[in-house]
PyMOL CGO cylinders between C-alpha atoms (Angstrom):
from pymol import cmd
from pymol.cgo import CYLINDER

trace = [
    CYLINDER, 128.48, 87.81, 183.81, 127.33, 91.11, 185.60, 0.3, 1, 1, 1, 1, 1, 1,
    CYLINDER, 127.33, 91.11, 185.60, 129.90, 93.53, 186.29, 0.3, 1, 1, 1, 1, 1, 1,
    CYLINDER, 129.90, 93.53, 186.29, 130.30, 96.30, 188.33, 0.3, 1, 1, 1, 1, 1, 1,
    CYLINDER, 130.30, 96.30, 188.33, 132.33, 99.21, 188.22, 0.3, 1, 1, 1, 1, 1, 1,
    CYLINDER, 132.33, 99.21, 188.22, 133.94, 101.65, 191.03, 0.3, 1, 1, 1, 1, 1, 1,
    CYLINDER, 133.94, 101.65, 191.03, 132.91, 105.21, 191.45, 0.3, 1, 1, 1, 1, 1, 1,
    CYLINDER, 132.91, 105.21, 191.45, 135.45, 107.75, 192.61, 0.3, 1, 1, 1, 1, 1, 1,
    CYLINDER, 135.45, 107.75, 192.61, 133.19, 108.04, 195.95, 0.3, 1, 1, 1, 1, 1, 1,
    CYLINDER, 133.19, 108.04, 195.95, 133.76, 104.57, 196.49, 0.3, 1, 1, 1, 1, 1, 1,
    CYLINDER, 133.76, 104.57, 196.49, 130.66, 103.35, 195.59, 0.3, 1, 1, 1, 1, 1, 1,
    CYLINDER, 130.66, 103.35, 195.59, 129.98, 101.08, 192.77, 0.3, 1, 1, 1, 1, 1, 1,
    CYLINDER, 129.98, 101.08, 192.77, 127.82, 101.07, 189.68, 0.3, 1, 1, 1, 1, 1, 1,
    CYLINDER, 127.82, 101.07, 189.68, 126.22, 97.45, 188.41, 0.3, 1, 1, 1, 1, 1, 1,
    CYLINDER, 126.22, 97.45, 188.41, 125.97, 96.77, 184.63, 0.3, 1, 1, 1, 1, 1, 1,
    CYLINDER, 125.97, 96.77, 184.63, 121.94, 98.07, 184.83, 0.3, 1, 1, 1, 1, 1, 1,
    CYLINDER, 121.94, 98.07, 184.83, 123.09, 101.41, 186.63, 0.3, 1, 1, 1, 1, 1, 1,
    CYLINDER, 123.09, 101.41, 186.63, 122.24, 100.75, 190.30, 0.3, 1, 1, 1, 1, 1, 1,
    CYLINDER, 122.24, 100.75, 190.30, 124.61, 102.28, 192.47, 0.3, 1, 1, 1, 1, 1, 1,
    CYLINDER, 124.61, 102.28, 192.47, 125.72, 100.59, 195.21, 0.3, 1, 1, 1, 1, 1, 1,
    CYLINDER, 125.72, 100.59, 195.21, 127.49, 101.44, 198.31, 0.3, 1, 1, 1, 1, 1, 1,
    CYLINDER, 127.49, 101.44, 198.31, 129.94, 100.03, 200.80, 0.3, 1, 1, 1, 1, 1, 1,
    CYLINDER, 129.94, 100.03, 200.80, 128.01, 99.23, 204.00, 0.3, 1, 1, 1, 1, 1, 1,
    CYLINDER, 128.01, 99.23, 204.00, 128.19, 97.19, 207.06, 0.3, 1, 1, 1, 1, 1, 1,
    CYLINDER, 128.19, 97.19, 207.06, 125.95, 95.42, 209.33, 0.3, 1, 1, 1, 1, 1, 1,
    CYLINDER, 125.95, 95.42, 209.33, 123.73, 97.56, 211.13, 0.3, 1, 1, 1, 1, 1, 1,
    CYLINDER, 123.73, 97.56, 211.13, 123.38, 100.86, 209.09, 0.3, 1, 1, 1, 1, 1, 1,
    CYLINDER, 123.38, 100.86, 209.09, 120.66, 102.59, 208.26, 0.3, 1, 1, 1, 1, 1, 1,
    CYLINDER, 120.66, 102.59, 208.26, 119.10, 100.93, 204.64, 0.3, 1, 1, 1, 1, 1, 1,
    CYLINDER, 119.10, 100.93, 204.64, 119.79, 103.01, 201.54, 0.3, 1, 1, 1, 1, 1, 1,
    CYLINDER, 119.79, 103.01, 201.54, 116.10, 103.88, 199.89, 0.3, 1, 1, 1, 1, 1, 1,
    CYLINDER, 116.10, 103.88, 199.89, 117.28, 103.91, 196.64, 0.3, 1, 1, 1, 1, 1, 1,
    CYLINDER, 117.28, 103.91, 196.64, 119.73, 100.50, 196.76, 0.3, 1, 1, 1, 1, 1, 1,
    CYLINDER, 119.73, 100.50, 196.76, 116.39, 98.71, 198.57, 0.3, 1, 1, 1, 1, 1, 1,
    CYLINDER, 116.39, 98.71, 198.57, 118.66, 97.10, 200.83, 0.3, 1, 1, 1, 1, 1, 1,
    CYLINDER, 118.66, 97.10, 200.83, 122.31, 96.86, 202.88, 0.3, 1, 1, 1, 1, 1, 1,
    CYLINDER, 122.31, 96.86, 202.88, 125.32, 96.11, 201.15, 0.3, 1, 1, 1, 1, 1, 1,
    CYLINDER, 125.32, 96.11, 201.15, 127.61, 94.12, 203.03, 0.3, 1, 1, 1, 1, 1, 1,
    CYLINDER, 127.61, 94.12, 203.03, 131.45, 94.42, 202.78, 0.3, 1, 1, 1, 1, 1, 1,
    CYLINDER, 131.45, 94.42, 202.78, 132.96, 91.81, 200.23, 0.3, 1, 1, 1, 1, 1, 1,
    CYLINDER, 132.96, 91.81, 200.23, 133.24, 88.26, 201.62, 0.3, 1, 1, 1, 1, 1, 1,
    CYLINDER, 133.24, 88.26, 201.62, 130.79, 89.37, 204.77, 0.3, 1, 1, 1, 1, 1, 1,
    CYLINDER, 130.79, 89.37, 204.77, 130.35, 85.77, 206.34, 0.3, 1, 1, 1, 1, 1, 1,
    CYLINDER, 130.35, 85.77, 206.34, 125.98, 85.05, 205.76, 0.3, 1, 1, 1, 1, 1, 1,
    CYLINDER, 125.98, 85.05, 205.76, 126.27, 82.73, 209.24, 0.3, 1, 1, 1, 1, 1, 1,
    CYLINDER, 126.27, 82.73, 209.24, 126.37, 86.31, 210.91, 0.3, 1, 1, 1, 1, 1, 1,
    CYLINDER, 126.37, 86.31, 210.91, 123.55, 87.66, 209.55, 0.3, 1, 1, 1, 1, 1, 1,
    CYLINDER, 123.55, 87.66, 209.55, 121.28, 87.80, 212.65, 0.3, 1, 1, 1, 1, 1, 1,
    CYLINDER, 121.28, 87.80, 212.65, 118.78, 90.71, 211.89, 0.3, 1, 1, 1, 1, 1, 1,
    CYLINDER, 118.78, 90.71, 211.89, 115.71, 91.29, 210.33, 0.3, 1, 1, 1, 1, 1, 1,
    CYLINDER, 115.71, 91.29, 210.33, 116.78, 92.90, 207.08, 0.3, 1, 1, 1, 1, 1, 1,
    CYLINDER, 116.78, 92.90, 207.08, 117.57, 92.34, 203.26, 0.3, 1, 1, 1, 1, 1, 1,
    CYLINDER, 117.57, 92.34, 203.26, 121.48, 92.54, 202.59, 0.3, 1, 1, 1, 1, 1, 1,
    CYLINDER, 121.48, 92.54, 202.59, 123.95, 92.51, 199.40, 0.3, 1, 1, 1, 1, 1, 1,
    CYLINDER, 123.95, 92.51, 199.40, 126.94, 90.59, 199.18, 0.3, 1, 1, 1, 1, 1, 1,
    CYLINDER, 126.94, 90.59, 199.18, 129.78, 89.98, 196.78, 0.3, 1, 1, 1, 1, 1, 1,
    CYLINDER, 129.78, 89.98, 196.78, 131.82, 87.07, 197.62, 0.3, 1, 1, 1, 1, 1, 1,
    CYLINDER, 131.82, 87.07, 197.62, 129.93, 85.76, 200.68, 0.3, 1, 1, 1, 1, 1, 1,
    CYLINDER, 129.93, 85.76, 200.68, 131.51, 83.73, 202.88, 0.3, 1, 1, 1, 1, 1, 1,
    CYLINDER, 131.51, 83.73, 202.88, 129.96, 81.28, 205.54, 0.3, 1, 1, 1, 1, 1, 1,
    CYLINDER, 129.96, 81.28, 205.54, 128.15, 78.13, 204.83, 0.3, 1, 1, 1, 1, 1, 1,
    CYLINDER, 128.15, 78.13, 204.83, 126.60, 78.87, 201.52, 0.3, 1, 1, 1, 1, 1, 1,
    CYLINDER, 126.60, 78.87, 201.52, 124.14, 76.25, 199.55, 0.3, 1, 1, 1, 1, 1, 1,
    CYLINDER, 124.14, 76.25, 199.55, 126.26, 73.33, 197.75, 0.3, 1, 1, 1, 1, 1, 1,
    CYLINDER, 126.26, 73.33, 197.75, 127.92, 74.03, 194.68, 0.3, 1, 1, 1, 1, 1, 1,
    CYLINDER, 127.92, 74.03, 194.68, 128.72, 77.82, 195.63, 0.3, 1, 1, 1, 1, 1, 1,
    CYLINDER, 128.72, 77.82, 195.63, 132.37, 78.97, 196.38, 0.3, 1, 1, 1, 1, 1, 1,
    CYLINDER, 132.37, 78.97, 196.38, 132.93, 81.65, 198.78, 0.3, 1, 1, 1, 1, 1, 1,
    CYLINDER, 132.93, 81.65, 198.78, 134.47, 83.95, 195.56, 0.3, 1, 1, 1, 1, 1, 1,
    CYLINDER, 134.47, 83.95, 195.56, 132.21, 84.78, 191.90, 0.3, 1, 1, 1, 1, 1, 1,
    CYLINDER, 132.21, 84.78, 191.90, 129.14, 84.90, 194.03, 0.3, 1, 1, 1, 1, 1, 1,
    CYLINDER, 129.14, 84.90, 194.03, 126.83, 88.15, 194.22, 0.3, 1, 1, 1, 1, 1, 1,
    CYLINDER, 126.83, 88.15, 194.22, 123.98, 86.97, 196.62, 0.3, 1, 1, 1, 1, 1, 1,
    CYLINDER, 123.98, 86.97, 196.62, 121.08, 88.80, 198.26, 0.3, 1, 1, 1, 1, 1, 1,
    CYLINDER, 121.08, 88.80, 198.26, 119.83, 87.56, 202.15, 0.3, 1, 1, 1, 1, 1, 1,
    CYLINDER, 119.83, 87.56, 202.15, 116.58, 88.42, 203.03, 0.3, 1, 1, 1, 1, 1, 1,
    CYLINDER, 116.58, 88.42, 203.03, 116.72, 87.72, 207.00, 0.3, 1, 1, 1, 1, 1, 1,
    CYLINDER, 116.72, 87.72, 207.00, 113.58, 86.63, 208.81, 0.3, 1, 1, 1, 1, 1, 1,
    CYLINDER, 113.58, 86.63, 208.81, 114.34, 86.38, 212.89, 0.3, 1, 1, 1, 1, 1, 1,
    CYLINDER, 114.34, 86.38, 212.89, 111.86, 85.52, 215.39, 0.3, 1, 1, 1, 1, 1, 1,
    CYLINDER, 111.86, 85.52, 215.39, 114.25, 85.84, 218.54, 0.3, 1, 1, 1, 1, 1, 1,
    CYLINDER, 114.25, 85.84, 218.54, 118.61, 85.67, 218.42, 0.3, 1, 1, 1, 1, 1, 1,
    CYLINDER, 118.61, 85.67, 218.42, 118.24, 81.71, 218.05, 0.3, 1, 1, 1, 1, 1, 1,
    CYLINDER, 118.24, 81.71, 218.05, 115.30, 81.31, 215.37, 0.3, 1, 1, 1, 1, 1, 1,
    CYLINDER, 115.30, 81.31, 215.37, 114.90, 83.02, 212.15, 0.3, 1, 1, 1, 1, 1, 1,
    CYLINDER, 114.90, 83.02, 212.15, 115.32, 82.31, 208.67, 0.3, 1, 1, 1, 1, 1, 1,
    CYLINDER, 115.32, 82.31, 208.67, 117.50, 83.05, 206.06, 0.3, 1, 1, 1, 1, 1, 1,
    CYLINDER, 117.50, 83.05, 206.06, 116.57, 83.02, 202.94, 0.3, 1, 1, 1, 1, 1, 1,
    CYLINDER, 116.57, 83.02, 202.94, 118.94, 83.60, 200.10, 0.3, 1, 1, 1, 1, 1, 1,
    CYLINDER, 118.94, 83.60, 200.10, 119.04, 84.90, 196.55, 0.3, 1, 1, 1, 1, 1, 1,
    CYLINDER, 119.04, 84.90, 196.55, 121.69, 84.14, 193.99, 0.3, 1, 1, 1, 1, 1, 1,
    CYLINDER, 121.69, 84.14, 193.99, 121.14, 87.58, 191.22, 0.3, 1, 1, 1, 1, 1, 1,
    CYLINDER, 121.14, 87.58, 191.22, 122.99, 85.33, 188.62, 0.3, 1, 1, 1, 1, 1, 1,
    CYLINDER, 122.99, 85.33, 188.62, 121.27, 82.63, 188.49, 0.3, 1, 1, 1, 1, 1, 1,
    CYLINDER, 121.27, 82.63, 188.49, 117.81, 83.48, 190.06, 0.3, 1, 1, 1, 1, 1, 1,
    CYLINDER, 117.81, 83.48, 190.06, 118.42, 80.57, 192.12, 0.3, 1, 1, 1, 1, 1, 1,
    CYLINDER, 118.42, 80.57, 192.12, 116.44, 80.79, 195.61, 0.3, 1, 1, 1, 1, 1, 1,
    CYLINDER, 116.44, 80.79, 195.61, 117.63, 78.91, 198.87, 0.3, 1, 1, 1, 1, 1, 1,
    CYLINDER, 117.63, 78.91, 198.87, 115.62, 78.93, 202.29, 0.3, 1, 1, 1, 1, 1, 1,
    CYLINDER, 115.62, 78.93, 202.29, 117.47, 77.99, 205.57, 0.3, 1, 1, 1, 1, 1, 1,
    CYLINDER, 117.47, 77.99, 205.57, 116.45, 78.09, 209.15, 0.3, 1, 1, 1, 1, 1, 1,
    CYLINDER, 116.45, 78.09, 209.15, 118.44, 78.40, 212.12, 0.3, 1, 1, 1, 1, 1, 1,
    CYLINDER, 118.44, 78.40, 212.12, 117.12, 76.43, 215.48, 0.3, 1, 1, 1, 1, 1, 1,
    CYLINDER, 117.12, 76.43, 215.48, 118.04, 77.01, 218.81, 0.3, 1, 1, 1, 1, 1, 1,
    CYLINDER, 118.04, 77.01, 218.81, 121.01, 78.75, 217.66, 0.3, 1, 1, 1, 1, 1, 1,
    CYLINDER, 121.01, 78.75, 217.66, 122.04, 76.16, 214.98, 0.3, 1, 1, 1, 1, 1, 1,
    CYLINDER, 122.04, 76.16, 214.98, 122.14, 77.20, 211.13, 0.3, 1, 1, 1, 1, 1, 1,
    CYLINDER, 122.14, 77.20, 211.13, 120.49, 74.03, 209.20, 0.3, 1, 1, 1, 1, 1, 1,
    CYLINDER, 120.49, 74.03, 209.20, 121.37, 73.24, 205.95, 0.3, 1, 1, 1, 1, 1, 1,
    CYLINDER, 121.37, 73.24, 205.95, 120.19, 75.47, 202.86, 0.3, 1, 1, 1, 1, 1, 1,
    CYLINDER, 120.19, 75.47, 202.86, 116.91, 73.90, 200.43, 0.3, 1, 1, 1, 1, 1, 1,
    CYLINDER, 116.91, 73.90, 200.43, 116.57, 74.85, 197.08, 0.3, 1, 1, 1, 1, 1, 1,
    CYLINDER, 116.57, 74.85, 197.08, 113.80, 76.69, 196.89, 0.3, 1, 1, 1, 1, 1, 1,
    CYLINDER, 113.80, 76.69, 196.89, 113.57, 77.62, 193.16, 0.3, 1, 1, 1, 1, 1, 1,
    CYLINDER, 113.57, 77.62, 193.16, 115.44, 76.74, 189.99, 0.3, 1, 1, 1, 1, 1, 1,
    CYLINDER, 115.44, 76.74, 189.99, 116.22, 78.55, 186.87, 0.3, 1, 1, 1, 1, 1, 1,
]
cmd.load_cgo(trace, "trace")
């Protein structure tokens, strides 16, 4: 299991030395992280903009067989207006993929995309 560690800055460090910060929804993206880190147990349901995010502990409707702790996902977020998009999501542990769409306002359910 990957672990991270805190930095006195507040930032953390992942076991392959990537720093990663703190960050909420709509921030400016980090250039070196590559993408937004979320504040633990952000809920994915209210990820609504284009974007790629980090999140320990995500909370939401996540894929079956995921609990909303032990979970250190990455959301790439596709949207085409505020009621259709797609979500697709990455589990960093497993290398798992997951693709869901949301219609008219209305998340579906997540499809296993890839397995590992």
């Amino acid at each position: 299991m990957a672990k991270s560690y805190k930095l006195e800055d507040g930032n953390y460090i992942d076991s392959k030395g990537i720093v990663h910060s703190r960050k909420k929804l709509n921030t400016v993206l980090d250039s070196k992280i590559g993408y937004t880190v979320l504040e633990n147990g952000f809920n994915i349901n209210n990820i609504k903009e284009n974007g790629r995010y980090g999140i320990f502990n995500a909370s939401g409707t996540l894929p079956s067989g995921y609990s909303t702790s032990d979970n250190n996902v990455i959301i790439d977020c596709i949207m085409w207006s505020s009621l259709y998009g797609r979500q697709i999501l990455h589990d960093v542990r497993t290398e798992r993929t997951y693709v869901r769409n949301i219609n008219n306002g209305t998340w579906r359910s997540w499809t296993q995309y890839t397995t590992q």
